[in-house]
C-alpha positions, 0 to 999 in steps of 0.5 A, spaced: 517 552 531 524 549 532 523 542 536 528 543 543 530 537 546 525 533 550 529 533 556 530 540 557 523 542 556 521 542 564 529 546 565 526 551 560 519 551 563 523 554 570 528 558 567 522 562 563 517 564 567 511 566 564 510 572 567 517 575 565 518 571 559 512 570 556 513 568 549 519 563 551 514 560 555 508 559 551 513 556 545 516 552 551 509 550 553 507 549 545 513 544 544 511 540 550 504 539 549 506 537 542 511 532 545 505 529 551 500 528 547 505 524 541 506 519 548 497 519 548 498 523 554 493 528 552 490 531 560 497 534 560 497 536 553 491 540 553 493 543 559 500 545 555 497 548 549 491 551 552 497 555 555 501 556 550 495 560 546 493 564 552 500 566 551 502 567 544 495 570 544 496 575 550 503 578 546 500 579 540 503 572 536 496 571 532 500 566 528 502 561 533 497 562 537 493 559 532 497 553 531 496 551 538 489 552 537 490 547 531 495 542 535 489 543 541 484 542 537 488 534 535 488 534 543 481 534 544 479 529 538 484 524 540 481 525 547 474 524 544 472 531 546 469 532 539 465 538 540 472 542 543 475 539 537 470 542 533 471 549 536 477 549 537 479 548 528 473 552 527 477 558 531 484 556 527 481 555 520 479 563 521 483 566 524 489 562 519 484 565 514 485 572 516 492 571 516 492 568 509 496 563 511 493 557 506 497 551 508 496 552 516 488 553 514 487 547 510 490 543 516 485 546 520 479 544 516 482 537 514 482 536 522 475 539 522 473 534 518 475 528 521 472 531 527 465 532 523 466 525 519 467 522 528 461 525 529 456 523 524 456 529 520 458 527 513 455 534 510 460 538 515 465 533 514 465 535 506 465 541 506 471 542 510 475 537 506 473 540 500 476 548 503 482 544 505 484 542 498 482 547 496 487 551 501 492 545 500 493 546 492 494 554 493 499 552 498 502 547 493 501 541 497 499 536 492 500 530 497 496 534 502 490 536 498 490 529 496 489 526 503 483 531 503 480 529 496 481 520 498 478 522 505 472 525 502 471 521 497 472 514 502 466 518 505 462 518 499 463 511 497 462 509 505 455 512 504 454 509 498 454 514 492 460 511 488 458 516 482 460 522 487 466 519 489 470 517 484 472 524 481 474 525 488 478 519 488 481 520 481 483 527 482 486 525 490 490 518 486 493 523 481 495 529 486 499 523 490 503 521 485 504 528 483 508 528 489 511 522 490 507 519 495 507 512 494 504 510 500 498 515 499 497 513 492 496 506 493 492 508 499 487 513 493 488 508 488 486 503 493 479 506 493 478 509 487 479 501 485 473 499 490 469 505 487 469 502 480 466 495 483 460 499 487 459 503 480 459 496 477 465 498 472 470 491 473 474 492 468 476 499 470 476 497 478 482 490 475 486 497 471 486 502 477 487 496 482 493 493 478 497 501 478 496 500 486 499 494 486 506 497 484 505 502 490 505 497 494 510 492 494 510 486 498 517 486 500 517 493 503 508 494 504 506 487 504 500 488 508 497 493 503 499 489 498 494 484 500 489 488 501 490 490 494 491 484 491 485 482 494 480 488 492 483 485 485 481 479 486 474 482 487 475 485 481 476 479 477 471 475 480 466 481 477 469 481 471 467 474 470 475 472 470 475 466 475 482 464 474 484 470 475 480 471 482 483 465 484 490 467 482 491 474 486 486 471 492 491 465 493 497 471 493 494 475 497 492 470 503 500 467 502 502 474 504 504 473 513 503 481 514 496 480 511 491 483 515 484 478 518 480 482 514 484 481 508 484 474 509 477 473 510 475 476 503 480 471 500 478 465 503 469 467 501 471 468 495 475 462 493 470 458 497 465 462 492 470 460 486 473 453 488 479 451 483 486 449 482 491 455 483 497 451 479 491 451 473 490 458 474 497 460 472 497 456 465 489 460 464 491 466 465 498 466 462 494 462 456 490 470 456 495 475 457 501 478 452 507 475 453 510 482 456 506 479 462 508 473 463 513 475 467 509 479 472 506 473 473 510 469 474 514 472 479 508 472 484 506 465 484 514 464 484 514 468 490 508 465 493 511 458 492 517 458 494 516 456 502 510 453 501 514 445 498 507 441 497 504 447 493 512 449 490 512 442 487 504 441 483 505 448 481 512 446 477 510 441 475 503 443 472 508 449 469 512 444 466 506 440 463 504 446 460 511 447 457 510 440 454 503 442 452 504 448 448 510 447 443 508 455 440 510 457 446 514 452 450 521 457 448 518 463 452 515 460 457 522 457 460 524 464 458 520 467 462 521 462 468 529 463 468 527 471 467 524 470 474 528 464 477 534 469 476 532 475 478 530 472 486 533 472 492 537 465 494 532 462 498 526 462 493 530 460 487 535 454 491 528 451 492 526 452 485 530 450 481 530 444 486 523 444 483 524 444 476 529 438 477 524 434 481 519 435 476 522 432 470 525 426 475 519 421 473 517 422 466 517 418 461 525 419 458 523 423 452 519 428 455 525 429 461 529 430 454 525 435 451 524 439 457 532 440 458 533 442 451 527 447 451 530 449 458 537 449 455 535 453 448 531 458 453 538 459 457 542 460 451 538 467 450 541 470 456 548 472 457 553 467 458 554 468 466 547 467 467 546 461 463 552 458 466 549 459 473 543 456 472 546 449 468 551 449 474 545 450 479 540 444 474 546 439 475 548 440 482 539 439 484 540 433 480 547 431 483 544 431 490 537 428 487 540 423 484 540 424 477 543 425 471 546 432 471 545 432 463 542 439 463 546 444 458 
């Protein structure tokens, strides 16, 4: 159904009568009560869509009768009216099925279900998931069945049968990337992740957990993107990779939009596993292929960049670490510039602020061996870039007072 203007629904309501023109006024009432009850005003959205079906039904139009029966149904649960929710998807599911109209049926049955999981009734509630997927997927709507299989395995899990839910949360990951719902992906991923760790599989919780992550960006979704980094701190912690733990709760608790939830498991666990996340970075980059260095060192520099006691340890432990590995020292400075480069200006000014600062009071051999190596990682960029970074080093230096000897 076409949605009108909201401001000519009540102009509309006037012009056709029921009496005379019932099937413009039941699409009219059908319209409003979809607008009402979008604004929670759910006494006069049920009204309207309880017309609505009176109407269509009256005239014969099964088919838009029992939307409005669905859209009634949604009225009534979010009134908290759950047995008149369950009444009304009931009637729907079975009359959409009459009319062999899958996705409009799979609708009903996935609201049933929310219905039945509202109420207590877990079994209910999966059974009305699984016809909704099953409804979902014959109608080719793979982003929909996937709402369907998290959210009957997102009740498995809760109930605490994780063996059950992972197949659900497996199959609901899969179908949401199929459809290019990242939100729902992660979301899937996200649980699947958590069903892994009840089920005592850490090392498939970090992998699964790790994929939601990319779904999840902390630019755009930084509130998902620290639940998830949380629940993966989870997730090493039972695998016994303390760094690791330490590292993504730190992450987590530096994101602003995370959730008082999110924070709370961050902060238990690294009471649980105190430590020194600057030390942290150096452990887990010592253990992972340099591929991965990057990845990693983007999150501490993201982290770091406004936080200036934590920007300056953390640079300098990295720049220790540099000294300390003179296999790996040209990489790491790499990796450092790889990341340096590819930030936004107000992360990577402090930064290479930062870098300066850590060298000033060293013994002058040490300040010259991080310049070379700094200097010879540069020369594996492009020339415009190796350019922008030396010029940036010295004029850190300049302003800090310091020889701008960085080449």
């Amino acid at each position: 159904m076409a949605q009108p203007q909201q401001e000519t629904l009540a102009d509309r309501l006037g012009r056709f009568p029921a009496e005379r023109y019932p099937v413009q006024h039941a699409t009219t009432q059908f319209h409003l009560g979809s607008q009402l009850l979008q604004r929670g005003h759910l006494e006069p959205a049920v009204e309207a869509l309880t017309v609505a079906r009176e109407l269509f039904s009256r005239v014969g139009m099964r088919l838009e009768a029992a939307k409005s029966t669905v859209m009634l149904g949604v009225a009534h649960r979010s009134a908290s009216r759950l047995d008149d929710a369950a009444r009304a998807f009931t009637a729907a599911g079975e009359d959409l099925s009459a009319l062999h109209q899958p996705a409009e049926e799979g609708a009903a049955a996935y609201n049933l279900g929310l219905v039945r999981q509202d109420a207590g009734d877990r079994e209910a509630a999966h059974a009305a998931w699984m016809r909704a997927r099953e409804m979902f997927l014959s109608a080719g709507l793979p982003a929909r069945a996937a709402a369907a299989a998290r959210d009957h395995g997102a009740s498995l899990l809760a109930a605490g049968d994780a063996q059950a839910a992972l197949p659900l949360l497996e199959q609901a990951a899969a179908l949401a990337e199929r459809a290019g719902d990242d939100p729902g992906t992660a979301v899937a991923a996200n649980a699947l992740g958590l069903a892994h760790l009840a089920a005592g599989d850490a090392p498939a919780a970090v992998g699964v957990l790790r994929r939601a992550l990319a779904f999840v960006p902390r630019t755009t979704r930084p509130g998902d993107h620290a639940m998830v980094k949380a629940n993966l701190a989870l997730a090493h912690e039972q695998a016994g990779s303390t760094a690791r733990a330490r590292l993504c709760a730190v992450q987590a608790l530096a994101v602003a939009g995370a959730a008082p939830p999110v924070r709370a498991q961050a902060q238990a666990l690294l009471a649980r596993l105190p430590g020194r996340p600057h030390e942290d970075l150096l452990t887990v980059l010592d253990a992972e292929p340099r591929e991965e260095w990057v990845p990693l060192l983007r999150e501490e520099a993201v982290r770091v960049a406004e936080l200036p006691a934590e920007r300056a340890v953390t640079v300098r432990a990295f720049l220790d670490g540099v000294l300390a590995r003179p296999e790996s020292a040209y990489d790491l400075a790499q990796a450092l510039l790889d990341v340096l480069l590819e930030l936004p200006p107000s992360a990577y000014t402090p930064l290479v602020a930062a870098v300066v600062e850590a060298c000033a009071d060293r013994p002058e051999q040490e300040q010259e061996r991080l310049r070379a190596v700094v200097g010879s990682a540069m020369a594996r960029f492009a020339l415009p870039q190796w350019q922008r970074v030396a010029i940036d080093l010295n004029r850190a230096a300049e302003r800090a007072g310091q020889p701008a000897a960085w080449r």
